[in-house]
Backbone as a chain_set.jsonl record, in Angstrom:
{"seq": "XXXXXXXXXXXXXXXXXXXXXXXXXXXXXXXXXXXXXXXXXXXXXXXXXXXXXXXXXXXXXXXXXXXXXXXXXXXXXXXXXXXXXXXXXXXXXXXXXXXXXXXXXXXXXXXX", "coords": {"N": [[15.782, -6.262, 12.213], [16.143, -4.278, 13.892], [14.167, -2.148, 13.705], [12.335, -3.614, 14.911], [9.907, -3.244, 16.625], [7.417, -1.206, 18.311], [8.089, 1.546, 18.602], [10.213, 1.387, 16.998], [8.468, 1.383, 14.675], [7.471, 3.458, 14.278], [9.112, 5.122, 14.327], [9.864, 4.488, 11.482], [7.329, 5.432, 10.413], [6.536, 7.7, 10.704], [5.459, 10.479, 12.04], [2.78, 11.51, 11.652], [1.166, 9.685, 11.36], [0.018, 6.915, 13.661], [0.802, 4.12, 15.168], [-0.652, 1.236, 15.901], [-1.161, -1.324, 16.858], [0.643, -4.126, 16.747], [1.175, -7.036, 14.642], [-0.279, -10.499, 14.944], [1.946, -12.596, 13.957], [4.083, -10.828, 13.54], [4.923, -10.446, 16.44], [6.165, -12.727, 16.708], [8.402, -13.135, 15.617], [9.934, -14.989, 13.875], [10.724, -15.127, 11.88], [12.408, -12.113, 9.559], [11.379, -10.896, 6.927], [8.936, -10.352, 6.517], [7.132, -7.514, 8.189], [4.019, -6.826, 10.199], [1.287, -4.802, 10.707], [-0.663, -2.406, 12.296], [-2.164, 0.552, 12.078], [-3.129, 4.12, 11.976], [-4.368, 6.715, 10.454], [-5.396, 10.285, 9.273], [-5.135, 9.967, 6.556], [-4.06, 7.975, 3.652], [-1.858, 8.951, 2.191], [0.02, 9.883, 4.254], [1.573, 7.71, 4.815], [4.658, 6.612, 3.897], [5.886, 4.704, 1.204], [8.348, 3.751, 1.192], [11.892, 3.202, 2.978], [14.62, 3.87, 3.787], [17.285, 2.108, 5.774], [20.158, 2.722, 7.485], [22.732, 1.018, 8.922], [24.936, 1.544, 11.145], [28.441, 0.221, 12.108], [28.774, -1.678, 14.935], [30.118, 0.638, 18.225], [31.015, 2.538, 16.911], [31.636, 5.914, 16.367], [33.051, 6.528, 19.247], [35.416, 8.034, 21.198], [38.035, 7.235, 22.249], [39.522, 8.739, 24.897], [42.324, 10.32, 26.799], [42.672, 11.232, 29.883], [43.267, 14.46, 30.852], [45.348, 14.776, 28.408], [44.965, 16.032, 25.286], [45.415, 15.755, 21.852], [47.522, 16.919, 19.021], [46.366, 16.752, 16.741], [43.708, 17.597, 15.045], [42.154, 16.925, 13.4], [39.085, 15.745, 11.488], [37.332, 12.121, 12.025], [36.96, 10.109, 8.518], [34.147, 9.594, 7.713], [31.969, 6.572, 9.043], [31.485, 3.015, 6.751], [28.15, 2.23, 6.237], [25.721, 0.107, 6.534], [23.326, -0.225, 4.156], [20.119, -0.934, 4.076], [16.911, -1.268, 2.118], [13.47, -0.989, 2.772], [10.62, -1.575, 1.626], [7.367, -0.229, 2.052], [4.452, -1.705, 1.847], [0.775, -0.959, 1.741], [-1.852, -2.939, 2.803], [-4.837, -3.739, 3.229], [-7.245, -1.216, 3.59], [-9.15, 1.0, 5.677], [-11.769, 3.208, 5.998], [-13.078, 5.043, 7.928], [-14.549, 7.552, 7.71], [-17.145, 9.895, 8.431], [-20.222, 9.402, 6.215], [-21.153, 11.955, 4.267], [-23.589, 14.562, 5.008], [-26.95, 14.187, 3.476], [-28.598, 16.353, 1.334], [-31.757, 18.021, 1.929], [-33.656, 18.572, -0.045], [-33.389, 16.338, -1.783], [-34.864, 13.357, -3.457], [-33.838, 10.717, -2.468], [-33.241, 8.853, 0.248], [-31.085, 8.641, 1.956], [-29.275, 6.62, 2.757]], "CA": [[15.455, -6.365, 13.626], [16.269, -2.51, 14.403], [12.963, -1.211, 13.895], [10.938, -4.477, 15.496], [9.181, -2.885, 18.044], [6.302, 0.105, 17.996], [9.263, 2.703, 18.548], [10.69, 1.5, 15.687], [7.692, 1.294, 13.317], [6.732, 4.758, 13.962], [9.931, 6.368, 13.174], [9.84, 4.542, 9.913], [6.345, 5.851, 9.279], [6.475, 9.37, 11.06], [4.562, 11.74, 13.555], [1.251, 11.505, 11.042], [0.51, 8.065, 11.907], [-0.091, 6.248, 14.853], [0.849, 2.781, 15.302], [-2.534, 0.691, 16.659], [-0.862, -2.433, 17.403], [1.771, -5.199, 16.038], [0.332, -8.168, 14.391], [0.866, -11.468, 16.017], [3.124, -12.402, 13.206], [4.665, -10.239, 13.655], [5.928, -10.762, 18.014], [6.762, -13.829, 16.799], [9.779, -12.715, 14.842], [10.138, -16.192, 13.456], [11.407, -14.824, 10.2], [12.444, -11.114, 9.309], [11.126, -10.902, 5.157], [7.722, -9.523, 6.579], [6.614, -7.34, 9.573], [3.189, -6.459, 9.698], [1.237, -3.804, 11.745], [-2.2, -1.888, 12.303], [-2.044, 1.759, 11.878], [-4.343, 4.97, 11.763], [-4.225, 7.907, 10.185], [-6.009, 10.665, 8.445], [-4.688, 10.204, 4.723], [-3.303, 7.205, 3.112], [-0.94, 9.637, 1.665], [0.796, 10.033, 4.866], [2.186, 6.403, 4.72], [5.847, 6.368, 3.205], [6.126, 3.536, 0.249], [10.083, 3.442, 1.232], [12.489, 3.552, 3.873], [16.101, 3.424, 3.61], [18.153, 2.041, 6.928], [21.527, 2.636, 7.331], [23.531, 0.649, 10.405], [26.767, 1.581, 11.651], [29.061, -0.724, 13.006], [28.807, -1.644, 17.004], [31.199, 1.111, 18.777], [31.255, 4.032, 16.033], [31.26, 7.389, 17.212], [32.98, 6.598, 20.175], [36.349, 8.268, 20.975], [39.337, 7.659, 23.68], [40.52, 10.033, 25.484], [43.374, 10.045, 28.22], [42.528, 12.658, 30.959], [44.932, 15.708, 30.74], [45.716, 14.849, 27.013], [44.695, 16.923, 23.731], [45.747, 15.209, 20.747], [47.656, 18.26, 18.891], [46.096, 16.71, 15.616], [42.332, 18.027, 15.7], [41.601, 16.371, 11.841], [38.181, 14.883, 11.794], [37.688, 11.206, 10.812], [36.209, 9.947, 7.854], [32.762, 8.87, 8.197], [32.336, 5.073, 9.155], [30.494, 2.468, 6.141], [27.354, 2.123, 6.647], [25.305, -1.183, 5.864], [22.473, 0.081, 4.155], [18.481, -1.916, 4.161], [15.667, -0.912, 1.858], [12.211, -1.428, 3.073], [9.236, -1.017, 0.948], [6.099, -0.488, 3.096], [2.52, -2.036, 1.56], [-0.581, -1.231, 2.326], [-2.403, -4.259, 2.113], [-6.055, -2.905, 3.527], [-7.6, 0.279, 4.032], [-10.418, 0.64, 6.362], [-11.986, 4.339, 5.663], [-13.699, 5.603, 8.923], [-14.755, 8.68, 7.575], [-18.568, 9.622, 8.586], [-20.587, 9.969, 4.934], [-21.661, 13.394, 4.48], [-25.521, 14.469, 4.811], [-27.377, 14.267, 1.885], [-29.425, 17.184, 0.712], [-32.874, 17.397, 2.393], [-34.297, 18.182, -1.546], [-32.9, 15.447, -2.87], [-36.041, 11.987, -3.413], [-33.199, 9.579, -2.171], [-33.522, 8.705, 1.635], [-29.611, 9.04, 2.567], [-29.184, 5.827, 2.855]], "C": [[15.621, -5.028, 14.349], [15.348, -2.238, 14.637], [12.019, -2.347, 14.384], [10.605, -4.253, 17.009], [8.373, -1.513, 17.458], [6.742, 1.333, 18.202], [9.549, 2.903, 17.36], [9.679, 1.838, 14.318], [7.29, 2.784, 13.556], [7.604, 5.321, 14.053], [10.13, 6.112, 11.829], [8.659, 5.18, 9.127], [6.282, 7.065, 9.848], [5.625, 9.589, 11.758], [3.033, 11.554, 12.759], [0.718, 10.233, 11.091], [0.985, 7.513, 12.847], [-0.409, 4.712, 14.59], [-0.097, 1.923, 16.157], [-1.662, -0.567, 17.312], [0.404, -3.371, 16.087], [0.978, -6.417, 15.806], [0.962, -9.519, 14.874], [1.969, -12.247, 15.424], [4.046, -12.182, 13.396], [5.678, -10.191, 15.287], [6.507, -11.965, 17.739], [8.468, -14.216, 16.5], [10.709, -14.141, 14.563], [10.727, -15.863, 12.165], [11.361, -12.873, 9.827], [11.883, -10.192, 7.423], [9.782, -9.882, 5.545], [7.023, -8.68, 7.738], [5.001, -6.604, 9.157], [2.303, -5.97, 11.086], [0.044, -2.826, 11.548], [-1.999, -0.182, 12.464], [-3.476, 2.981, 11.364], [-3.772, 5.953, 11.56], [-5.234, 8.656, 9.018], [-6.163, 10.23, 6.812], [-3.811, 9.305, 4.167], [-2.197, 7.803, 2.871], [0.447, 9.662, 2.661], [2.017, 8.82, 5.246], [3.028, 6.625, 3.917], [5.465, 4.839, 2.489], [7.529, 2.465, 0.393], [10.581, 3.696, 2.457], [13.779, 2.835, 3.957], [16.728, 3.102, 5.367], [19.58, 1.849, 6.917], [21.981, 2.472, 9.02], [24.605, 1.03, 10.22], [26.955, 0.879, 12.461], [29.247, -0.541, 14.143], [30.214, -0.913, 16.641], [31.659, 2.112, 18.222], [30.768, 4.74, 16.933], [31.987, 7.255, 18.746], [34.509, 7.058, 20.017], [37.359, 8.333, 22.105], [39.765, 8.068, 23.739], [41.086, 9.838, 26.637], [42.72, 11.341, 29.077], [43.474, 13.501, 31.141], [45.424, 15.71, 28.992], [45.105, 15.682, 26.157], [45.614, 16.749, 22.311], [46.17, 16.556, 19.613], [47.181, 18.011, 17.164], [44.32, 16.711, 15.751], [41.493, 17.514, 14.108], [40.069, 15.536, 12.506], [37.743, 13.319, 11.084], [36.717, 11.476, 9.802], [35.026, 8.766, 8.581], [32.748, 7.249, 8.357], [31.135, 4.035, 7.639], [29.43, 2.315, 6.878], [26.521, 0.772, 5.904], [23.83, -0.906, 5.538], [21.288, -0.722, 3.652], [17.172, -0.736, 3.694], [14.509, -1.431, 2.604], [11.6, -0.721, 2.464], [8.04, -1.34, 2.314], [5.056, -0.598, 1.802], [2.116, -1.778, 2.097], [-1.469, -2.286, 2.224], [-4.053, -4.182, 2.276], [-6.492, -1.897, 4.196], [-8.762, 0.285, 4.586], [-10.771, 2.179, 6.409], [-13.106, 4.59, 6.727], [-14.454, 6.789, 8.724], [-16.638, 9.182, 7.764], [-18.797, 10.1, 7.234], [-21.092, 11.378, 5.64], [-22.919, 13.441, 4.243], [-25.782, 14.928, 3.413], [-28.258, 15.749, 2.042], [-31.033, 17.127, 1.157], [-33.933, 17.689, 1.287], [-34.441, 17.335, -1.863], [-34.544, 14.298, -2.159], [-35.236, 10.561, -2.194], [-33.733, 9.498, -0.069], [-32.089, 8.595, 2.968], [-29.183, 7.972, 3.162], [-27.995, 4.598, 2.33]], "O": [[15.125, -4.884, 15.467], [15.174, -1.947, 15.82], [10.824, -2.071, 14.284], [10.892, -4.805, 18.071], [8.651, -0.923, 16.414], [5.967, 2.275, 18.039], [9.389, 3.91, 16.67], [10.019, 2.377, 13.265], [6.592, 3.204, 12.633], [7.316, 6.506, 13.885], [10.457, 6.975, 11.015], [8.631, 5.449, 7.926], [5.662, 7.74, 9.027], [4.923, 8.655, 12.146], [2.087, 11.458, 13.541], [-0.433, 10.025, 10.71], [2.198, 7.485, 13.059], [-1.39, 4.195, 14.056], [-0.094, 2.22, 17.352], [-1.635, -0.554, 18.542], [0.741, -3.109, 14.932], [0.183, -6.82, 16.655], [2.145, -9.741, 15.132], [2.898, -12.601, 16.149], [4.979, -12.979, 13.485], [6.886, -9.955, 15.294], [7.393, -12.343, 18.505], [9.293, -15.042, 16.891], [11.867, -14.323, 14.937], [11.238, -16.778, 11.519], [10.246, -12.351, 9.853], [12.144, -9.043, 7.065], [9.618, -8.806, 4.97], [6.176, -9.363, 8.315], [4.794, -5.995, 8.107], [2.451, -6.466, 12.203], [-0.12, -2.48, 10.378], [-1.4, 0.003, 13.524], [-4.45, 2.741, 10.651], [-2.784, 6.3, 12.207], [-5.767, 8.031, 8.101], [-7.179, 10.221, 6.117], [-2.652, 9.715, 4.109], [-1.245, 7.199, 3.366], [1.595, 9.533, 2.236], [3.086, 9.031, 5.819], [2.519, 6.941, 2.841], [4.863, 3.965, 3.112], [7.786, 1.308, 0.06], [9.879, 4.395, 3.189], [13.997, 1.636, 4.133], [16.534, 4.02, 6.163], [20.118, 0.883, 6.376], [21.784, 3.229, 9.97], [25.245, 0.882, 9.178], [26.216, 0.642, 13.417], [29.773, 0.478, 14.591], [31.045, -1.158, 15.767], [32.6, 2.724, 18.728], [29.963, 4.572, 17.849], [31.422, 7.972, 19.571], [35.079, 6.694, 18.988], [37.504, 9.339, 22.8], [40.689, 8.252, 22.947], [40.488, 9.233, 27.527], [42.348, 12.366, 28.505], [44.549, 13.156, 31.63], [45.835, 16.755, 28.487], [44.346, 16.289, 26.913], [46.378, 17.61, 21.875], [45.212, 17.259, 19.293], [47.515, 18.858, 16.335], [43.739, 15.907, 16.479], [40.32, 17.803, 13.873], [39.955, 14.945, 13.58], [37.767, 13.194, 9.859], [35.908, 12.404, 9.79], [34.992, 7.813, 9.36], [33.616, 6.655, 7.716], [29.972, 4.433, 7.583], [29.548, 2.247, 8.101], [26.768, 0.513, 4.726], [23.004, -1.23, 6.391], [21.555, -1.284, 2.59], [16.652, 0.167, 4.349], [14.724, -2.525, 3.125], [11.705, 0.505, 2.473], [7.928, -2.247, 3.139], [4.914, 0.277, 0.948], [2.466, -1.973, 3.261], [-1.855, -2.386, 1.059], [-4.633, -4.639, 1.29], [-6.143, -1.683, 5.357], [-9.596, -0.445, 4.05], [-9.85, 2.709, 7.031], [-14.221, 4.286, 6.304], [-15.116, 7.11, 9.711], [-17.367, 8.573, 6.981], [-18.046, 10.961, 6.776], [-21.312, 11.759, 6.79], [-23.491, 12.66, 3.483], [-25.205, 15.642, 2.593], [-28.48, 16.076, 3.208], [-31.637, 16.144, 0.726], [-35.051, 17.203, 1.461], [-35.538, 17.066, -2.354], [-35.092, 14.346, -1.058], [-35.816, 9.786, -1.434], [-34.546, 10.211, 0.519], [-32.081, 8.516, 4.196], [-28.618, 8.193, 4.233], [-28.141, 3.42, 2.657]]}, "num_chains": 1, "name": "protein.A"}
């Protein structure tokens, strides 16, 4: 549920693709196993296969301090667990926009 929203899906897939829309499936968020989502970009390639998520527990990183105090021990902690979530991304169809290229005005064919 971290990344369900069009914020989220485009830091899992990066700056080279642009998120088109959320499928309606998908707003429904009736079940978390599948999110699914319309996307454009130059180059299949640019689509990640994977994406690791790592949560930290509500309230890490946060640190009390008295006003006037300075703790004369300046150690830093150890890092907090982290609860980490694979996601594989599918492609499931590719829609190839690309205009064909002109044919040859030699060639018999009719470029068709």
């Amino acid at each position: 549920m971290h990344y369900w929203s069009m914020e989220g899906v485009e830091e899992i897939l990066g700056r080279r693709v642009r998120v088109d829309r959320l499928d309606g499936r998908t707003l429904e968020r009736g079940h978390t196993k599948t999110f699914a989502c319309w996307v454009w970009t130059n180059d299949i390639a640019n689509i990640p296969s994977k994406h690791t998520l790592g949560v930290l527990p509500r309230g890490v990183g946060r640190v009390e301090e008295m006003e006037g105090f300075s703790p004369p021990d300046r150690r830093v902690a150890p890092p907090p667990a982290t609860a980490d979530y694979s996601i594989l991304i599918h492609v499931d169809r590719v829609e190839d926009w690309t205009p064909p290229s002109p044919r040859s005005s030699h060639l018999d064919q009719s470029g068709l």
